[in-house]
C-alpha positions as CSV (number, residue, x, y, z in Angstrom):
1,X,63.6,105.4,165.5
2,X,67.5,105.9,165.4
3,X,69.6,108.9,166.0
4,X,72.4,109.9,164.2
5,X,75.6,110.2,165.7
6,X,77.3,113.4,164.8
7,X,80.5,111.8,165.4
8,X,80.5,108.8,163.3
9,X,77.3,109.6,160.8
10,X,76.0,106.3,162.4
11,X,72.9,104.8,163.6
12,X,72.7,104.7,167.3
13,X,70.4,102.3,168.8
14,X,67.8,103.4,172.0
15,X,69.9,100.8,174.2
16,X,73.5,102.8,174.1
17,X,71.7,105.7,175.2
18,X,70.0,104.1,178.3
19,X,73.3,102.1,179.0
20,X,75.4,105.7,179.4
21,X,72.9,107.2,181.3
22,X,73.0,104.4,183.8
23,X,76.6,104.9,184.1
24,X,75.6,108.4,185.8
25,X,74.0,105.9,189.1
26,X,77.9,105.5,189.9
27,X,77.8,108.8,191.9
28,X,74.5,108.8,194.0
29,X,75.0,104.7,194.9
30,X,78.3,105.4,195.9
31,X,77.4,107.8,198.2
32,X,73.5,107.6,199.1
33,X,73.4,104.0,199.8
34,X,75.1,103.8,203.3
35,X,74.1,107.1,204.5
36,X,71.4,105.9,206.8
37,X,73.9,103.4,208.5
38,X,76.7,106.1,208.8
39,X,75.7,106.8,212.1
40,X,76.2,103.2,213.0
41,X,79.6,102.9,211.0
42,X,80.5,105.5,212.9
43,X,80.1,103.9,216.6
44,X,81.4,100.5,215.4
45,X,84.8,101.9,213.9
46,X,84.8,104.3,217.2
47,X,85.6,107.2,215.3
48,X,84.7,111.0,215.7
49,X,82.2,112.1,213.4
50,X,84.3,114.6,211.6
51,X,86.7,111.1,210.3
52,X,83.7,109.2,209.6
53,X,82.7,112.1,207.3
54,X,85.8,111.4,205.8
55,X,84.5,108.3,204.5
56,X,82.2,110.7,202.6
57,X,85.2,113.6,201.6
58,X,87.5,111.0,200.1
59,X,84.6,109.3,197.6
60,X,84.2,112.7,196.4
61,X,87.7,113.7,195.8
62,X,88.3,110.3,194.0
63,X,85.0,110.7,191.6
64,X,86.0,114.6,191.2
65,X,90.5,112.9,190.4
66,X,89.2,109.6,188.5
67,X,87.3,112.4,185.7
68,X,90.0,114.2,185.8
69,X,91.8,111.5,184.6
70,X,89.9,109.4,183.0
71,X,88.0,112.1,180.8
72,X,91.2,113.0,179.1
73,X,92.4,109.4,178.4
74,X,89.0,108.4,176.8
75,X,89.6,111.5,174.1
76,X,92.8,109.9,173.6
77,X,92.0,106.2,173.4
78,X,88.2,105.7,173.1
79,X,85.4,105.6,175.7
80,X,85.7,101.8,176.0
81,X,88.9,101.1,177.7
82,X,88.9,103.4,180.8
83,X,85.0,102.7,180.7
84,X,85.8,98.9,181.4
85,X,88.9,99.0,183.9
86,X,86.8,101.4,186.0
87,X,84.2,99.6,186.3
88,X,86.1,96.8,187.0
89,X,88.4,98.6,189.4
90,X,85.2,99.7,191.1
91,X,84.1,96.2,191.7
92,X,87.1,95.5,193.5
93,X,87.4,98.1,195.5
94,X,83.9,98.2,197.2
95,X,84.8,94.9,198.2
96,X,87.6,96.2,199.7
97,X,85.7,98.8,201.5
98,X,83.3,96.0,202.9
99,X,86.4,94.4,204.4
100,X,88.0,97.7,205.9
101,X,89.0,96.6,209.7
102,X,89.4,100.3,210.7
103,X,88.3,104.0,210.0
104,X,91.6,104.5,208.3
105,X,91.6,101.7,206.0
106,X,87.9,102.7,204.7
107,X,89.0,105.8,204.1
108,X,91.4,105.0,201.9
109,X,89.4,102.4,200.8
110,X,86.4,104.9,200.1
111,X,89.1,107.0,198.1
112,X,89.9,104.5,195.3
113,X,86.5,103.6,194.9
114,X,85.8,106.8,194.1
115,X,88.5,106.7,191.8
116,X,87.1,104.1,189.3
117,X,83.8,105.0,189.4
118,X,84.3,108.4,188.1
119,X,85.3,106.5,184.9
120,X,82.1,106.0,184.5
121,X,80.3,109.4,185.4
122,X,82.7,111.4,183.2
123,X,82.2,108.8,180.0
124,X,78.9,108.9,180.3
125,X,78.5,112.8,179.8
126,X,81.2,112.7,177.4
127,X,79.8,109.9,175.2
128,X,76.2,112.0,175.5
129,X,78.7,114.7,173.6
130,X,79.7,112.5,171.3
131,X,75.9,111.5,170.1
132,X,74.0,114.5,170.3
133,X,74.0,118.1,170.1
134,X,71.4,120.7,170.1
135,X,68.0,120.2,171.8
136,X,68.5,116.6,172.1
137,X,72.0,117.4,174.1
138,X,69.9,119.4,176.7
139,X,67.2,116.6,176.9
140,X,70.5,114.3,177.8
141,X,71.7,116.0,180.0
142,X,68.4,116.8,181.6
143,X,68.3,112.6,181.9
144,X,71.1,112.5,183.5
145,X,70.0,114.5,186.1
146,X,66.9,112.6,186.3
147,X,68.5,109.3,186.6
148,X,70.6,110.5,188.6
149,X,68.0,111.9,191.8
150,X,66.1,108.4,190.7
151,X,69.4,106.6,191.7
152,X,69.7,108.8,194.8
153,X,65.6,108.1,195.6
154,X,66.2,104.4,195.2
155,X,69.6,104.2,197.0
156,X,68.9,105.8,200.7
157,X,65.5,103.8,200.8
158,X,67.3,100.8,199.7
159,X,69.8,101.0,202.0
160,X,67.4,101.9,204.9
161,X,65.6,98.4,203.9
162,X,68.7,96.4,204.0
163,X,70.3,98.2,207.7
164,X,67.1,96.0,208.9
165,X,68.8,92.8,207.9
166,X,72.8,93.5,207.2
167,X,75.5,96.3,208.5
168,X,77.4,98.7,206.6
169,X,79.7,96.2,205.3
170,X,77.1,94.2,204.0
171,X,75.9,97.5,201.9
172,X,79.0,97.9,200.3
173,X,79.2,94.5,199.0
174,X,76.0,95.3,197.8
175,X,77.6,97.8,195.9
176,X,80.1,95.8,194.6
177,X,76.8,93.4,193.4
178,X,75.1,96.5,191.3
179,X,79.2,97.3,189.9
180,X,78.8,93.6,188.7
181,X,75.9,94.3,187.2
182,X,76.4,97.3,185.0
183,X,80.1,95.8,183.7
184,X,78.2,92.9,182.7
185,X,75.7,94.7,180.9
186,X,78.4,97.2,179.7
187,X,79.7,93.7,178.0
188,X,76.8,93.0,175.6
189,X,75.3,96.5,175.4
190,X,78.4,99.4,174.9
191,X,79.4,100.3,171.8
192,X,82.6,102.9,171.3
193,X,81.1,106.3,170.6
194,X,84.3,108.0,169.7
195,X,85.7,106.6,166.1
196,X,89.6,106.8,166.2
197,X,89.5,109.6,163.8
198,X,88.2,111.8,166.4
199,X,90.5,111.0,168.8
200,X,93.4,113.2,170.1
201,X,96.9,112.7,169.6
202,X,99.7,114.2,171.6
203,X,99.9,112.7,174.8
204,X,100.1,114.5,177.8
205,X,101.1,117.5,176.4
206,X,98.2,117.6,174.5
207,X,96.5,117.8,177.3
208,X,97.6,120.8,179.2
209,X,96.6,122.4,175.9
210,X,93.3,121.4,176.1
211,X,93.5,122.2,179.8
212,X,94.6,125.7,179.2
213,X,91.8,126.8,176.3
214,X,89.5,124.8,178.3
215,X,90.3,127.0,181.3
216,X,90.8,130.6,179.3
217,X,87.2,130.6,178.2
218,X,85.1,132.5,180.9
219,X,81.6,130.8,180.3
220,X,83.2,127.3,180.4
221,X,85.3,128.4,183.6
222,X,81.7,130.1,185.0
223,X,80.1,127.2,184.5
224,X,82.5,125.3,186.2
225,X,83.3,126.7,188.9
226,X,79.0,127.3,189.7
227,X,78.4,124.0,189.4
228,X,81.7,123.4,191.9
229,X,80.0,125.4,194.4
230,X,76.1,124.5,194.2
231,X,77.4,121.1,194.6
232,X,79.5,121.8,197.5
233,X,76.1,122.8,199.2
234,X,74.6,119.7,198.1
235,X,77.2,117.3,199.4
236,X,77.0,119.6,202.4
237,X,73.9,118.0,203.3
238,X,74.6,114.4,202.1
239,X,77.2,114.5,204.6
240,X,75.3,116.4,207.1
241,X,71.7,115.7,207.5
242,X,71.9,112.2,208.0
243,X,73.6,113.4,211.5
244,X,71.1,116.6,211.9
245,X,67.6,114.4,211.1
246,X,68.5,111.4,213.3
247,X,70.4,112.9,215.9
248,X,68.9,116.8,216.2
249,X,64.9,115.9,215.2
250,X,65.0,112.1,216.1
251,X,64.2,110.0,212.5
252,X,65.1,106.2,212.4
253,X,67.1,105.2,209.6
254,X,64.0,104.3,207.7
255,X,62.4,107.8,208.2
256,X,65.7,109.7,206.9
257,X,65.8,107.2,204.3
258,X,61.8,108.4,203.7
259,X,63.2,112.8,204.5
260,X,65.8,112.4,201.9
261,X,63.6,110.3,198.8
262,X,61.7,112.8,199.2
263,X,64.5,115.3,198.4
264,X,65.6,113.4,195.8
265,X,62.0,113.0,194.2
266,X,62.0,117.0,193.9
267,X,65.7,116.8,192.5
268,X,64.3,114.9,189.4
269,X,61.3,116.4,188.9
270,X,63.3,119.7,188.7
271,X,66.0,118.4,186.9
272,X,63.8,116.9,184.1
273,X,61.9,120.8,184.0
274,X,64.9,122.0,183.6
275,X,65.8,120.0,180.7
276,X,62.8,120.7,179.2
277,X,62.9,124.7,180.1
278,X,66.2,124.9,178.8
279,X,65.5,124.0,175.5
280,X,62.0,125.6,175.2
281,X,63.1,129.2,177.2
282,X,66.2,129.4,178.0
283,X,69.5,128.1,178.9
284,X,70.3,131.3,181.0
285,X,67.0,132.1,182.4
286,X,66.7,128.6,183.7
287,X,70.1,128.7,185.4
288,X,68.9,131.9,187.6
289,X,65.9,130.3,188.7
290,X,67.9,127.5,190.0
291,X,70.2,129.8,191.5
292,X,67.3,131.4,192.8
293,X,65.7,128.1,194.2
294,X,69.2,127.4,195.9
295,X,69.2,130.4,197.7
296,X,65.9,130.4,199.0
297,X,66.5,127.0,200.8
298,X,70.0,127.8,202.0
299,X,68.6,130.6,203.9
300,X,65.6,128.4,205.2
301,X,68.7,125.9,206.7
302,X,70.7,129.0,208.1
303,X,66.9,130.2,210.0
304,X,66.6,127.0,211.0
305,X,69.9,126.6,212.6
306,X,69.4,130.2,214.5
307,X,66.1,129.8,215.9
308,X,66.0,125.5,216.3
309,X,62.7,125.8,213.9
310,X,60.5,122.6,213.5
311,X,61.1,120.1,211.3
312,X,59.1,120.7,209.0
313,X,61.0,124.3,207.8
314,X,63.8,121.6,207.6
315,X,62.6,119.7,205.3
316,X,60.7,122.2,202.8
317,X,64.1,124.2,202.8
318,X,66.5,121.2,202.1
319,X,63.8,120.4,199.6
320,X,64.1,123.9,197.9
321,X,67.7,123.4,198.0
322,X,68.4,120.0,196.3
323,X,65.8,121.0,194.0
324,X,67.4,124.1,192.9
325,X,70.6,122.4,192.6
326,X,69.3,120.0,189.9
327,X,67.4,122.9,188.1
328,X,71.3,124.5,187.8
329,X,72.5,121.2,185.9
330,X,71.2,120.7,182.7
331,X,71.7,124.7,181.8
332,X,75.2,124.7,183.1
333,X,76.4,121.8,181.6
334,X,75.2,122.4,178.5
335,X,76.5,126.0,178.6
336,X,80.4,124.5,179.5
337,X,80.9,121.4,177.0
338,X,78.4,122.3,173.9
339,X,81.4,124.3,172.3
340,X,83.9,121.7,172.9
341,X,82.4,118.7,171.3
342,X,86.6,117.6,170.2
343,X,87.5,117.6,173.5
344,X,84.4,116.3,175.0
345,X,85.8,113.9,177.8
346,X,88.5,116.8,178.6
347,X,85.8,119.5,179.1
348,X,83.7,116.7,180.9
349,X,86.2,115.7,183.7
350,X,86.8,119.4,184.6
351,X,83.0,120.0,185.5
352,X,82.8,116.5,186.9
353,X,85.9,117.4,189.0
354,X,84.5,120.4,190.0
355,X,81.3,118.8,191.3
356,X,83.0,116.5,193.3
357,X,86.1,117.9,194.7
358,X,84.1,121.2,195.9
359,X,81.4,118.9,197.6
360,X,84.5,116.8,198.9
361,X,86.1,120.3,200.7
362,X,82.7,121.2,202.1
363,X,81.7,118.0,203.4
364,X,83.9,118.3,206.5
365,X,83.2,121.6,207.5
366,X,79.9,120.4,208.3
367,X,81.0,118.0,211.0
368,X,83.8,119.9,212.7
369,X,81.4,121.6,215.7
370,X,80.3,117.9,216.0
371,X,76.7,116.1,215.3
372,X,74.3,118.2,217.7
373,X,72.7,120.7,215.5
374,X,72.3,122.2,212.3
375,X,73.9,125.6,212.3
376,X,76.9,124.8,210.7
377,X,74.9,123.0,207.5
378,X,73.3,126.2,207.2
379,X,76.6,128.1,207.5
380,X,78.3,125.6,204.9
381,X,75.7,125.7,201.9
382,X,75.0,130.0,202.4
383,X,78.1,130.0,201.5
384,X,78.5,127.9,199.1
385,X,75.8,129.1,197.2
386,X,76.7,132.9,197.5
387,X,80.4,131.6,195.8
388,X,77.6,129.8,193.0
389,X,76.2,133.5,192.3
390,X,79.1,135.3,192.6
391,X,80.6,132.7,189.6
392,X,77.7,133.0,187.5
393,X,79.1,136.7,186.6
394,X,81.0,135.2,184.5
395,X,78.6,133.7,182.7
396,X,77.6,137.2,181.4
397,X,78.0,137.7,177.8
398,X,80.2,140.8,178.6
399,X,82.9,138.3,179.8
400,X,83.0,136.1,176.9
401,X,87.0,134.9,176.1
402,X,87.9,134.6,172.0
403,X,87.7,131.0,171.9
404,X,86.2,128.1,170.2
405,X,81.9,128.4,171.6
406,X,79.2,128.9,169.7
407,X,78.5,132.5,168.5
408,X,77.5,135.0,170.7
409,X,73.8,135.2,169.2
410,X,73.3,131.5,169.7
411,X,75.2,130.5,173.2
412,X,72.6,132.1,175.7
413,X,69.8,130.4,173.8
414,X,71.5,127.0,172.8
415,X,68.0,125.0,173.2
416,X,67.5,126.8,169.6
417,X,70.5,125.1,168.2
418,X,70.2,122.7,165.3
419,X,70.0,119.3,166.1
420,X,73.0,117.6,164.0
């Protein structure tokens, strides 16, 4: 059966759908698949943890800048051009990063790639925008999130599997393989989503417009800025717990790789509840028990780091945590771009930026006492998340700005909407 594109009043076929939604693996590959060898890339480059956690940081702040800039070109000049020179651009560049001689150059290296791959992160929430709205927008984005813990089970156990018979540069030329990949299948399976009638005009100038009424409307800006900060505590422990599991409580690379499927497993089965909550209860209601979730397993982290609890608290908390995090996405995203469906790519890089760039500030802050315990994790996603509540004020009806949303009676209940 087809769906109709409320942009173009077209059939859309099943495969465009799936092809977008794999776009979303850019993120998680990019940064789960060499985690379990980080420790090694670390010794081998002789760097100080904190700099090798760089290596993590400057991904993040180039997916969180390559939205930011590619989300506002694709409104201007289609999906299909950016989509293509940043796949290709990532290509390159992970080959680059499998050649780096020196901490330096990989983190430079690391910050480009991040650049052209969040082409494809923020097209593929835009273009979602551009096909659906209503229930089936929530069920998108609630696929995104699944795919995306899927891509982040799949990449830690893959790259665990192949630290047994390559090193870290061997596993970023293995991402420049799956980059490959998805541009050749972006070949024969993409088709433009946004007709040039829909597209903006008005060049960069244009753009600070759509910036400014964007960032003047307090639920998009709430939204935002949670997501920002529940992601900070999120990249907190990508960056972290590879360090804390196999250096604090002993795992091999293949039992981290083992720790953190699991984590991921729980951060797409809650992601693809959420989805479905969203639409069935509520957008809002769902968003607090996320927040709720997040908390709970923060807290766990902080204990832990206090009182050196077992393991197994460890686990169950980070578990709690990611989990939460993914039950968060699907409401809040729908909440900050179903208003804005002619600026779609606009609204899309400022919440992909914020997902990124928050995770890339708290990344480091994990790694500055050094890799022997787990204290300052705990310390880093507490308070990231108590930033994540503190913004979802503004995701109170009472704060509601004068602009272009859905009305007030529909917005806290948009799994009701119509489907167009």
């Amino acid at each position: 059966m087809l769906n109709q594109s409320p942009s173009t009043s077209q059939p859309v076929s099943r495969l465009l759908p799936t092809l977008l939604l794999l776009l979303t693996v850019f993120g998680p590959i990019s940064m789960d698949l060499y985690l379990p060898v980080l420790p090694a890339l670390t010794d081998e480059l002789n760097a100080a943890t904190s700099m090798a956690q760089l290596t993590v940081t400057a991904c993040l702040i180039g997916l969180a800048l390559g939205q930011l800039v590619a989300g506002p070109l694709s409104d201007r000049f289609g999906r299909a051009r950016p989509l293509y020179v940043g796949v290709a651009a990532y290509v390159a560049t992970s080959l680059l990063c499998a050649l780096s001689p020196s901490i330096e150059t990989l983190v430079a290296a690391r910050l480009v790639q991040g650049l052209a791959g969040g082409a494809g992160i923020v097209i593929a929430q835009a273009a979602g925008r551009d096909l659906y709205s209503g229930g089936k927008l929530i069920r998108y984005y609630g696929r995104m999130t699944v795919l995306g813990g899927l891509a982040a089970i799949v990449g830690p156990l893959v790259g665990g599997q192949l630290a047994r018979v390559t090193d870290w540069r061997g596993l970023f030329t293995f991402l420049a393989v799956i980059g490959a990949l998805i541009l050749v299948l972006i070949a024969f399976g993409y088709r433009e989503t946004l007709p040039q009638t829909s597209r903006t005009t008005g060049g960069f100038a244009r753009t600070g417009r759509d910036f400014r009424t964007l960032l003047a409307d307090r639920v998009f800006t709430g939204a935002v800025l949670l997501q920002g900060f529940v992601n900070a505590a999120l990249f907190a422990y990508l960056a972290g717990a590879t360090y804390v599991l196999q250096g604090v409580y002993g795992l091999s690379p293949q039992q981290y790789a083992l720790a953190f499927g699991l984590n991921s497993a729980g951060f797409m089965v809650f992601g693809y509840l959420a989805g479905r909550s969203s639409e069935r209860w509520s957008v809002r209601g769902t968003l607090a028990v996320g927040l709720a979730m997040c908390a709970l397993g923060t807290l766990g982290l902080l204990a832990a780091g206090l009182w050196t609890l077992p393991l197994a608290v460890v686990i169950v908390s980070l578990l709690i945590m990611v989990s939460g995090v993914a039950a968060t996405t699907p409401p809040a995203t729908t909440l900050a771009l179903a208003g804005y469906p002619h600026m779609a790519g606009t609204a899309s890089s400022l919440l992909g930026m914020a997902r990124f760039a928050f995770g890339g500030v708290a990344a480091p802050f994990v790694g500055l006492a050094g890799a022997d315990g787990m204290l300052p994790l705990g310390i880093v996603t507490v308070v990231s998340i108590a930033l994540a509540l503190a913004a979802c004020a503004a995701l109170s009806p009472r704060h509601r700005a004068r602009t272009a949303r859905p009305s007030p009676a529909a917005e806290p209940e948009l799994a009701a909407a119509p489907t167009r």
